[in-house]
Structures are given as C-alpha cells and as structure tokens.
N, C-alpha and C positions, 0 to 999 in steps of 0.2 A: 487405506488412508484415513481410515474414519466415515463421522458426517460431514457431509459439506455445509459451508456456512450462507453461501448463496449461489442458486443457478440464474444465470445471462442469458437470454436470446442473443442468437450472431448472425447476421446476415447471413444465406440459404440455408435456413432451416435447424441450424444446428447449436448446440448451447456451451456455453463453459459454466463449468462447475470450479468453486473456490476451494480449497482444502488449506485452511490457516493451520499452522504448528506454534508450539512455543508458550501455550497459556495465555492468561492475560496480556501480557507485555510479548504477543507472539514475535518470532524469530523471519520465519519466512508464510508466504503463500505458494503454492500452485496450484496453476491452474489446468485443467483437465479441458481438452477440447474435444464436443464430442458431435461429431456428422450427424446429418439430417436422418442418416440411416442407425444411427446407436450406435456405430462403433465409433472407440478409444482413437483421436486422429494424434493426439501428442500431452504431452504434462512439461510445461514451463514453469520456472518459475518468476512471479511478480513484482516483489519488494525489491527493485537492483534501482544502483545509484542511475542508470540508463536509463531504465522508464521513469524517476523520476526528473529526468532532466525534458524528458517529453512534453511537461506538464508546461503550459502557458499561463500566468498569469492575465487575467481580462479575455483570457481564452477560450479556457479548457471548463465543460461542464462538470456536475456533479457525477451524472452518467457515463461521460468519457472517462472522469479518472475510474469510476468502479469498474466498466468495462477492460481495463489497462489492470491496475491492481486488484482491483476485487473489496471486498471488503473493508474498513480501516479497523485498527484493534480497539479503539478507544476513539469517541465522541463527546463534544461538548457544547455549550453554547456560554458565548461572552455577549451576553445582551448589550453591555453599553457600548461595543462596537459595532452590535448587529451583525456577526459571525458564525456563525456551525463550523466548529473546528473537527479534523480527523488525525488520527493520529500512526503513522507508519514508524515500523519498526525495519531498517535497512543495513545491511552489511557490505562492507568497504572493506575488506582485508588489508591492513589487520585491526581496523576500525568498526562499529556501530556509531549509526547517528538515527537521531530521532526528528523525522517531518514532519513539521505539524501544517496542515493546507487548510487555508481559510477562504471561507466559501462566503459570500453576501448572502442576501432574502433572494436573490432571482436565480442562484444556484450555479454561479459563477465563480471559478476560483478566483482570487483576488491576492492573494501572498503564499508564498513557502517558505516555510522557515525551519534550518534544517541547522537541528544542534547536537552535539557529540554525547553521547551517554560512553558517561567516566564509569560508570556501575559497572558494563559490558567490556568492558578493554582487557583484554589478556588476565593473566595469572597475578600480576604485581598491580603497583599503584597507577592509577588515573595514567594515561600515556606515556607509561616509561618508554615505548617503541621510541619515543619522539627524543630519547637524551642524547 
C-alpha cells in the first residue's frame, strides 16, 4: 500500500494507519485498523459521501474529522475569515465533489462546502450523465 501518511491512536490500544491514493489531488484514503496486538483488524475506506455527512458543523473537532477521514489532500489558511481550510477529494458514482471543511482558531469545524469537480466527471464534457 505504500507509506502511510498518518498513524492514529484508537481507543484499547490499537492504531489506524491512513494509506491516501491519487497524488496530489488524491482519489481515496484507507484506512488500516490495527489491534493493540499488531495484527491487520480490517482496511476501509474514508473519503465516502457517508462519512462526510457525519461531519457536524459547530460540532465536529479537528481530531474527530482526521480520526474519520484521516488525512486531507490539501490545506490552507483564509486569514481574513480566520479559517484553516482542508480539502477532500470524494466519490459519488458517477460523480466527484470536492469538500472543502472549514475549521475556526479553536479547532472547530464551522462550514462544509461541497462542490462538483467538472475536471473528474466521466470521459465527455463537465456532466453530460446529467442530459
């Protein structure tokens, strides 16, 4: 699977490992769950339109969403809103959208904002599915 891009502590003892795919603008994560004893417990994967639906605004911490999805592909900061943006890359068959989750200073998601990447959409033009 590669390297891993971050390992988690998990409650009793045991960790998950991230394995992102895709490059830059990666495609998916899994995640590797592994028991307090070292062995392989299961490999999921994290980037689904499901767990992002999990996500709470004025909710969900910084730690909960990396716990959940792991990693994000891409980071930013919008000083004049006072944000740390991350950026997920999610598959919707026969769709791509791109998350972007914005966090405040106290590490609080605060918005999701989830827009369709026309780049990723099939073989032909920006959503022909949709004619």
């Amino acid at each position: 699977m590669g390297a891993t891009s971050r390992n988690v502590a998990s409650a009793g003892g045991g960790s998950v490992c991230f394995y992102p795919r895709g490059g830059r603008r990666g495609w998916d994560s899994s995640a590797v769950r592994i028991g307090a004893d070292g062995g392989m417990r299961s490999v999921e994967q994290r980037w689904t339109v499901e767990n992002m639906d999990r996500l709470g605004p004025g909710v969900t911490t910084e730690q909960e969403v990396i716990e959940l999805l792991g990693p994000p592909y891409e980071t930013a900061r919008f000083e004049p809103m006072k944000r740390t943006v991350w950026g997920y890359h999610v598959r919707q068959v026969p769709w791509w959208w791109d998350y972007w989750l914005r966090f405040s200073d106290d590490g609080v998601l605060r918005e999701v904002v989830k827009i369709p990447d026309y780049q990723m959409e099939g073989d032909g033009p920006p959503f022909a599915s949709l004619r």
